[in-house]
C-alpha positions in Angstrom: 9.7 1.4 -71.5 8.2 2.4 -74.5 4.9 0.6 -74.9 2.9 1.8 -78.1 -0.8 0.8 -79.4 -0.6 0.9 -82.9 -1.5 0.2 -86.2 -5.0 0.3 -87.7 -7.6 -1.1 -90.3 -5.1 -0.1 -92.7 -2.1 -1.3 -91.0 1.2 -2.2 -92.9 2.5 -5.0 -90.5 1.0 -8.2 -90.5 -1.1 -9.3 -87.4 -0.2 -12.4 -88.1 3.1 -12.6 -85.8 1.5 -11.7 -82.8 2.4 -13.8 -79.6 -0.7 -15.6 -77.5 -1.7 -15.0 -74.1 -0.9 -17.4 -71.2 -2.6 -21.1 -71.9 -4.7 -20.8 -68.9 -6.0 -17.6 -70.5 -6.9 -18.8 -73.6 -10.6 -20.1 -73.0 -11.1 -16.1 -71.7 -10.0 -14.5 -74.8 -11.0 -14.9 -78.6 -8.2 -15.6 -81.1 -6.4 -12.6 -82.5 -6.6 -13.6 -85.8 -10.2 -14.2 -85.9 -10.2 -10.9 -84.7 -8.7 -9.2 -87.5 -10.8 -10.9 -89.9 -13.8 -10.1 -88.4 -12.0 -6.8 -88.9 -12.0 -6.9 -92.8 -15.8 -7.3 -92.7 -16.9 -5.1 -90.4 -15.3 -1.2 -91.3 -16.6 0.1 -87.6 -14.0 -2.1 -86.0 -10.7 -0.5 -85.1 -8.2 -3.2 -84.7 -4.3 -2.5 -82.8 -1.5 -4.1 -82.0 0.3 -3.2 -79.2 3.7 -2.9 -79.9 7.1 -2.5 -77.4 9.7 -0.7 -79.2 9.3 -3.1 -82.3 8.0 -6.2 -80.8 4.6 -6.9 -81.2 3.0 -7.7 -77.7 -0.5 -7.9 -77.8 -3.8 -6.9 -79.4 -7.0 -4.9 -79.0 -10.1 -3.8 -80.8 -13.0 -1.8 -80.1 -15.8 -0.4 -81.7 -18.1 2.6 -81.8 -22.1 1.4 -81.4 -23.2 4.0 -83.6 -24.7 1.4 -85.7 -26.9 -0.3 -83.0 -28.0 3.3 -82.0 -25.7 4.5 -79.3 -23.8 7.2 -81.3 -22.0 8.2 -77.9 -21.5 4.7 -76.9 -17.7 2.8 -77.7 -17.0 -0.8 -76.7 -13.5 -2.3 -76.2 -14.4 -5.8 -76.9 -10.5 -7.6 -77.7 -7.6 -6.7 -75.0 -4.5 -9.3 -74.7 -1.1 -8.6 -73.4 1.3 -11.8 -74.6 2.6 -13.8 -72.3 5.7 -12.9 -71.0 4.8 -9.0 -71.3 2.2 -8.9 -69.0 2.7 -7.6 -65.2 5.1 -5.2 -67.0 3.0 -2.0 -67.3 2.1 -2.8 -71.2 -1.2 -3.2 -70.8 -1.7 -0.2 -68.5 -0.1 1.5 -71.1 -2.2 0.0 -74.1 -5.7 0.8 -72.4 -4.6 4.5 -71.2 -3.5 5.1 -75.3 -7.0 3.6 -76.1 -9.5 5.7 -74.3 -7.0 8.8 -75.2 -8.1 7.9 -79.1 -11.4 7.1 -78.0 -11.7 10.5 -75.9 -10.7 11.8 -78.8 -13.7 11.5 -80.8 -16.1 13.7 -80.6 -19.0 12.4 -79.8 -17.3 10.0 -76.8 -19.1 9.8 -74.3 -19.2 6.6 -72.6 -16.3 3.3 -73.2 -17.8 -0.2 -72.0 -15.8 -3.3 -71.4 -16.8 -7.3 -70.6 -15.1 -10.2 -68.9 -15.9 -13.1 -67.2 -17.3 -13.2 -64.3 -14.2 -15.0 -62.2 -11.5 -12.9 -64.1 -10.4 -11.0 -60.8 -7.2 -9.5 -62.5 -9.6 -8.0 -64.9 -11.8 -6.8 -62.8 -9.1 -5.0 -61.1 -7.2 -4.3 -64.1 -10.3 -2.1 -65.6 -11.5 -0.6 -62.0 -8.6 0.4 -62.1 -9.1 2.7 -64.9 -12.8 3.9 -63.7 -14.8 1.2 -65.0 -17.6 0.7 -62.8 -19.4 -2.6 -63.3 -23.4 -2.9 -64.5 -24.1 -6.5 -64.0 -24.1 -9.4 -66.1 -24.4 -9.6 -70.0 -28.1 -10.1 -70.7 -26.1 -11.8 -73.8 -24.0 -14.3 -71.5 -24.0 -14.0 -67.5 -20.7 -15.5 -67.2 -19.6 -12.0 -68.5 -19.4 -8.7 -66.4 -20.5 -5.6 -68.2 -18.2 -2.5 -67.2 -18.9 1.4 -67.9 -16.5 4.4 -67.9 -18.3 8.0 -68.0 -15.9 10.2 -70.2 -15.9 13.7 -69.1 -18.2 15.2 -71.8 -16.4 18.1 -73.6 -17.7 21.1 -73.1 
């Protein structure tokens, strides 16, 4: 399996084409396309589609919070795997090629994440990766606030 994350602010390929979650998902997840025009107007967002071989299968976005003061701080704040594609490894895929870019960056320290409260496969999905939860979001309690410590670069 060949699951990529790609394409950027700048991307060539439309967004436009990309399949939807499951139904029942829906109500968790904010609409891909308002996504990437949020995208246009905000240049600190970094928007990806996650691709199999050519077939777009999902989307993500995240964001460094350098602007509200937290210059080590980066926030994954869009993750979808289409339906159909998920239970397949994508998404496993997708996240480990995201914190890769975001480890890239030099000042990365810290990568938060939020769902809702009663997404278990979520919850296990990002504990997975070493997410470890902080509580609710002051900003909406229905939503779980998770932290993964990078290993700061010596």
């Amino acid at each position: 399996m060949n699951a990529n994350c790609c394409a950027s602010q700048s991307a060539t390929r439309p967004y436009s084409h990309l399949p939807q979650p499951k139904p029942e998902q829906r109500d968790l997840l904010a609409d891909n396309m308002l996504s990437i025009a949020e995208a246009q107007f905000f240049p600190f967002y970094v928007p990806k589609a996650i691709y199999l071989d050519d077939t777009p299968v999902g989307f993500l976005m995240y964001e460094s919070l350098a602007e509200e003061g937290k210059p080590n701080d980066y926030n994954i704040f869009r993750f979808m795997v289409a339906e159909g594609y998920q239970q397949k490894g994508i998404g496993s895929r997708a996240m480990a090629l995201v914190l890769e870019e975001i480890r890239a960056q030099e000042n990365a320290q810290r990568v938060h994440i939020c769902y809702a409260d009663e997404n278990q496969t979520a919850r296990a999905f990002y504990a997975g990766f070493g997410f470890v939860e902080q509580g609710p979001d002051p900003e909406d309690e229905d939503e779980i606030i998770a932290t993964l410590e990078l290993q700061v670069r010596a």
